[in-house]
C-alpha positions in Angstrom: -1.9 69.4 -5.0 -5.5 68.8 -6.5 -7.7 66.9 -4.3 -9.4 63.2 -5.5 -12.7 63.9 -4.7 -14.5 61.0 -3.6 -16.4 58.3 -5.6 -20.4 58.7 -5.0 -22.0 55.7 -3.1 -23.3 53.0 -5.4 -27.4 53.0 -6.0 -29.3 49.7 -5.7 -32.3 48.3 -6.8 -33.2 45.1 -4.8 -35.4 43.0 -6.8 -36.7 40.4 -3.7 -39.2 37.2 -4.6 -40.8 37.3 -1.3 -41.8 33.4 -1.8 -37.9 32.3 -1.9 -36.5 30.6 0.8 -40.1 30.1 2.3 -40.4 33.4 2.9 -36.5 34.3 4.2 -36.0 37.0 1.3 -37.7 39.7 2.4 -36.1 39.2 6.0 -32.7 39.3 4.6 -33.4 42.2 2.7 -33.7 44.7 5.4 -30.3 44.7 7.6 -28.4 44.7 4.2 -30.7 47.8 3.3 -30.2 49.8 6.5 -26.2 49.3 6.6 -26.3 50.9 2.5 -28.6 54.0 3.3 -26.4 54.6 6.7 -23.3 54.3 4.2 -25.3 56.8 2.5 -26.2 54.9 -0.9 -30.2 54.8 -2.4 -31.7 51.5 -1.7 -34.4 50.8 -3.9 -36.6 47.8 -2.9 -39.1 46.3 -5.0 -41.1 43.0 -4.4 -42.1 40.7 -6.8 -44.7 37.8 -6.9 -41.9 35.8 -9.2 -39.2 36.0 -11.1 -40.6 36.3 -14.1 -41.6 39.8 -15.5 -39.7 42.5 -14.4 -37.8 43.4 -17.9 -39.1 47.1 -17.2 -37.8 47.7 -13.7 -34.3 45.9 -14.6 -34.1 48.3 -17.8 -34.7 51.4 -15.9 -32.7 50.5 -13.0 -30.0 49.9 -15.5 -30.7 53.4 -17.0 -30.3 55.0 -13.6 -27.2 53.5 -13.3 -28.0 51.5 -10.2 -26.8 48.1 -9.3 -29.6 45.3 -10.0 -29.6 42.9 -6.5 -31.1 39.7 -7.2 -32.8 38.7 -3.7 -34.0 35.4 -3.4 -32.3 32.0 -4.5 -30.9 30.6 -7.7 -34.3 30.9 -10.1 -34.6 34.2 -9.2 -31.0 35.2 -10.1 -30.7 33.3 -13.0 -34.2 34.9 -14.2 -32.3 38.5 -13.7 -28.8 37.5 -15.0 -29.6 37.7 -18.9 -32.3 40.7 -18.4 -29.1 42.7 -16.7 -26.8 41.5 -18.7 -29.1 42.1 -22.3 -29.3 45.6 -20.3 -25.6 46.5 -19.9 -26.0 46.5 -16.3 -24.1 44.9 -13.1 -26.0 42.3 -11.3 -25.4 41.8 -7.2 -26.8 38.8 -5.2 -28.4 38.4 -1.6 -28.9 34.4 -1.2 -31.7 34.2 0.1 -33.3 30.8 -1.4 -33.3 27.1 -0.7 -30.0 26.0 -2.9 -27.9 29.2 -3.7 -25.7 27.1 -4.9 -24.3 30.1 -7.2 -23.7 32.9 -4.6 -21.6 29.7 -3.2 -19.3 29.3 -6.4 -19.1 32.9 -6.2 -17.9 32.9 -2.6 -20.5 35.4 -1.1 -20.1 36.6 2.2 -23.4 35.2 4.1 -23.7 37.5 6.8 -25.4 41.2 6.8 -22.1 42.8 7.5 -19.9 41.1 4.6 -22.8 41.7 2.1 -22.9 45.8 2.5 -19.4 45.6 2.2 -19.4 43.5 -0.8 -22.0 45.6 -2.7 -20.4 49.2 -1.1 -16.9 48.0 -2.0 -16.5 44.7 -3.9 -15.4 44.7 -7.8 -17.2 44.1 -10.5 -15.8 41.2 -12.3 -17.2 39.5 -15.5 -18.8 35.7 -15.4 -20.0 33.4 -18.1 -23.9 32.3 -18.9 -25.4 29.9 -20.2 -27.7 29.4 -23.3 -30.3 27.0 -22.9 -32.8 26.5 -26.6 -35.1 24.1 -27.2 -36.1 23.1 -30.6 -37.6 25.6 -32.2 -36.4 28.7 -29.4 -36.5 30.8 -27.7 -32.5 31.1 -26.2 -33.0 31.1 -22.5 -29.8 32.5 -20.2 -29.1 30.5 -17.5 -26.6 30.9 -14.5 -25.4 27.7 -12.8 -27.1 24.9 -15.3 -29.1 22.5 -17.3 -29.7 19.2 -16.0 -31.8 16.4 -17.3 -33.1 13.4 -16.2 -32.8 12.1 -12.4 -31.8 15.7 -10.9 -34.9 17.8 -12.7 -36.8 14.7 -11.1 -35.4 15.8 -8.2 -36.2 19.5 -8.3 -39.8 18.6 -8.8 -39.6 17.0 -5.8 -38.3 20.1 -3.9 -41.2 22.7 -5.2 -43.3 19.7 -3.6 -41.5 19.2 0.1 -42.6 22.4 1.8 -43.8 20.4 4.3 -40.4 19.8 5.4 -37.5 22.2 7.3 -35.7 23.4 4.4 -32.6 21.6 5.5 -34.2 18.6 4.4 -35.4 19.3 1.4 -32.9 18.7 -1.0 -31.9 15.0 0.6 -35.5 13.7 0.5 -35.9 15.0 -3.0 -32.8 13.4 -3.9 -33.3 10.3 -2.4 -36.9 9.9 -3.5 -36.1 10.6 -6.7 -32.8 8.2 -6.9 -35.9 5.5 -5.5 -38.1 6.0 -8.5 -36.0 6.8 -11.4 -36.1 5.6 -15.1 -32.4 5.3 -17.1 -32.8 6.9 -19.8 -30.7 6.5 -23.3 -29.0 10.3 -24.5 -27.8 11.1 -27.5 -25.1 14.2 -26.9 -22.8 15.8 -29.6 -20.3 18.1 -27.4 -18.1 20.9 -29.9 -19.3 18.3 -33.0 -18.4 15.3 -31.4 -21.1 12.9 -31.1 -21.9 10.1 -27.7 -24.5 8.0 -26.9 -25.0 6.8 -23.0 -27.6 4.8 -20.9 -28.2 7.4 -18.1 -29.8 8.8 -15.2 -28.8 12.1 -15.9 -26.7 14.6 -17.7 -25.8 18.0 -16.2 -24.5 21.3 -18.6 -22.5 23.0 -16.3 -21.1 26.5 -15.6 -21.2 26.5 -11.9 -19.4 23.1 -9.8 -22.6 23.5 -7.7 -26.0 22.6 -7.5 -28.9 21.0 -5.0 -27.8 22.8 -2.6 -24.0 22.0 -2.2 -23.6 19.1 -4.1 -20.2 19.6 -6.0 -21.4 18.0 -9.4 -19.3 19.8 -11.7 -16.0 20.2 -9.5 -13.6 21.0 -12.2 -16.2 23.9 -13.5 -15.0 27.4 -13.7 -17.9 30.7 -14.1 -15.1 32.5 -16.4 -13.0 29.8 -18.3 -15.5 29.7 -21.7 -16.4 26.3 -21.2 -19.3 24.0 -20.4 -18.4 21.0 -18.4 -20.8 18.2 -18.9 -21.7 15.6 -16.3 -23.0 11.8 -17.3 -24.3 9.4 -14.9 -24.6 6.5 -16.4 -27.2 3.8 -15.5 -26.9 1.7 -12.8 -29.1 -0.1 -10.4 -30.9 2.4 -7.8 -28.8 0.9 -4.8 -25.7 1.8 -6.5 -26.7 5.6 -7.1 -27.7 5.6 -3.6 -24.5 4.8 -1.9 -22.7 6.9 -4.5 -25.1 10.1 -3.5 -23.1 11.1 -0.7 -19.7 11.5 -2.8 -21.4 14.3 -4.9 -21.1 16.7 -2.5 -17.3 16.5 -2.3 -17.0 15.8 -6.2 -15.6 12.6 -5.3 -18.0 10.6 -7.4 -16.2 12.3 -10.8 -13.6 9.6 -10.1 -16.7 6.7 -10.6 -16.5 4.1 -13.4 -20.0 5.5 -14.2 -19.2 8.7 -14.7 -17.8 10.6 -17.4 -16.7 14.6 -18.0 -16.5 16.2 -21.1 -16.0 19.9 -21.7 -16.8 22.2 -24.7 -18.6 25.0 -25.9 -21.5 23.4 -27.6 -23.8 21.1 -26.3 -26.5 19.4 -28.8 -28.8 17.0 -26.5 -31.6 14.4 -27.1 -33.2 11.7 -24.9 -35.8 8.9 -24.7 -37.0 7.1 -21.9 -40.2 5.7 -20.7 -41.7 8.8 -20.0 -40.8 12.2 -21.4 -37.3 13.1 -19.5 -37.4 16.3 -17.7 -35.1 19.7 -17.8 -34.5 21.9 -15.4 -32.1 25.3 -15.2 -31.3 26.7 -11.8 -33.8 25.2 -9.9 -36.7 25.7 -12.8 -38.7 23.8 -15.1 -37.2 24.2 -18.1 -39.8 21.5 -20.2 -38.4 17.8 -21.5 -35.5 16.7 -23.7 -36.4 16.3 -27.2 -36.6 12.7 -28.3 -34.1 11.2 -30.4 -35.6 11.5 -34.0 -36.2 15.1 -33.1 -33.8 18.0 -33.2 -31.6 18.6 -30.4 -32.2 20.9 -27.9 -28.7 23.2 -27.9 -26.4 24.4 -24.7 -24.1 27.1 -26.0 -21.8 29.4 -23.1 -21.5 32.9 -23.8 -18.4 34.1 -22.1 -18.3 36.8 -19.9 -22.1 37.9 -20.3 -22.5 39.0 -17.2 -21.2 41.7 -14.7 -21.4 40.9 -11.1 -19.9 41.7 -7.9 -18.1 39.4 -6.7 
């Protein structure tokens, strides 16, 4: 009987962004490391100043055939995700950020222990992105997803609350921002359908979570080809305050003020007093266009992405 020889350990290539977290990447980095070179697999580790930049060292990890390990929180994976996936590679996560609110859809083991396994052992399985592009481009891959208005307020906040223990971030951002919001009116035409709303935000969403555990989107699946799309219409600021706490179970889907759509294609505009921010995953990603202008376009490209998970 011929023998099955054994499969080869996997190869890695941590990417870490040593400012995520407040510093907690590189920490987490090196247990997870030690366990996969005792296992006997190659750890690459490489440390960036950002995110941003690193289309090189994804393309020749990828050409190695090693496994690309996003270390560091949601920006930093969602900045890796389309790079790996453009590449033909397979992405792996290490939470190590302030939200990680992906890695949490995903159900990733959070201690050293569970993650060697998971990156030793775990399958690959395929996940959906999404396409953020503003008037005029360019397409920009995003993870978890887009969200205007009140909640990119509220990221703002966060890059600004260092200051505080990181457990407290997200709430005071969230509640500071609720405390000085704007409504603004957004014009949204979902799979060619069009709606207009008085809100204080809108989320495009591929992941249920975001701000760090709060279940906004909890119907959302990462591999059912669909966007669901999130409206919180206006109301006063004490009303969005009580209702803050019912986000984190999803319980606030079942609000008069708040509808869920789902599609493929999102075309979005808004006005408001002041230009109405955009964010992706925890990033900037610029302001809405206004209503006279062209829309800015969410599209979800199914299965873009190989991860293990």
């Amino acid at each position: 009987m011929t023998a099955v020889p054994e499969r080869a350990p996997r190869a890695f290539t941590f990417l870490v962004n040593p400012a995520s977290g407040g510093g907690a990447a590189p920490e987490a980095v090196v247990p997870v490391a030690r366990l996969l070179r005792e296992a006997g697999a190659v750890v690459d580790v490489t440390y960036s100043p950002g995110p941003r930049a690193m289309g090189s060292i994804v393309d020749a990890a990828v050409g190695r055939g090693d496994v690309v390990v996003s270390v560091g929180g949601d920006g930093m994976l969602s900045s890796l995700a389309g790079t790996v996936s453009a590449a033909g590679g397979t992405l792996a996560v290490l939470p190590a950020g302030r939200g990680n609110d992906f890695a949490r859809m995903l159900g990733l083991p959070e201690d050293p222990e569970g993650q060697a396994g998971l990156l030793l052992e775990g399958a690959v399985r395929r996940v959906d992105l999404l396409a953020w592009t503003p008037p005029g481009g360019p397409e920009r891959l995003v993870a978890g997803s887009v969200y205007s208005g009140v909640d990119a307020r509220a990221s703002e906040i966060v890059d600004r609350a260092q200051w505080l223990p990181r457990k407290l971030q997200y709430p005071y951002a969230a509640v500071r921002s609720l405390a000085t919001y704007q409504p603004g009116r957004y014009r949204l035409c979902v799979d060619g359908e069009e709606r207009e709303y008085a809100a204080a935000t809108v989320v495009v969403a591929n992941s249920a979570y975001y701000g760090k555990g709060m279940k906004i989107a909890p119907a959302a699946s990462v591999s059912d080809g669909l966007l669901d799309v999130v409206v919180i219409e206006a109301a006063s600021k004490a009303e969005l305050m009580r209702s803050l706490p019912t986000v984190y179970d999803g319980a606030h889907v079942d609000r008069p003020e708040v509808t869920v759509l789902t599609g493929r294609r999102v075309e979005i505009r808004g006005r408001a007093r002041t230009p109405i921010p955009v964010g992706g995953d925890g990033e900037p990603l610029g302001h809405l266009p206004g209503l006279a202008d062209d829309p800015a376009v969410v599209e979800i490209r199914p299965g873009a992405l190989a991860i293990l998970a």
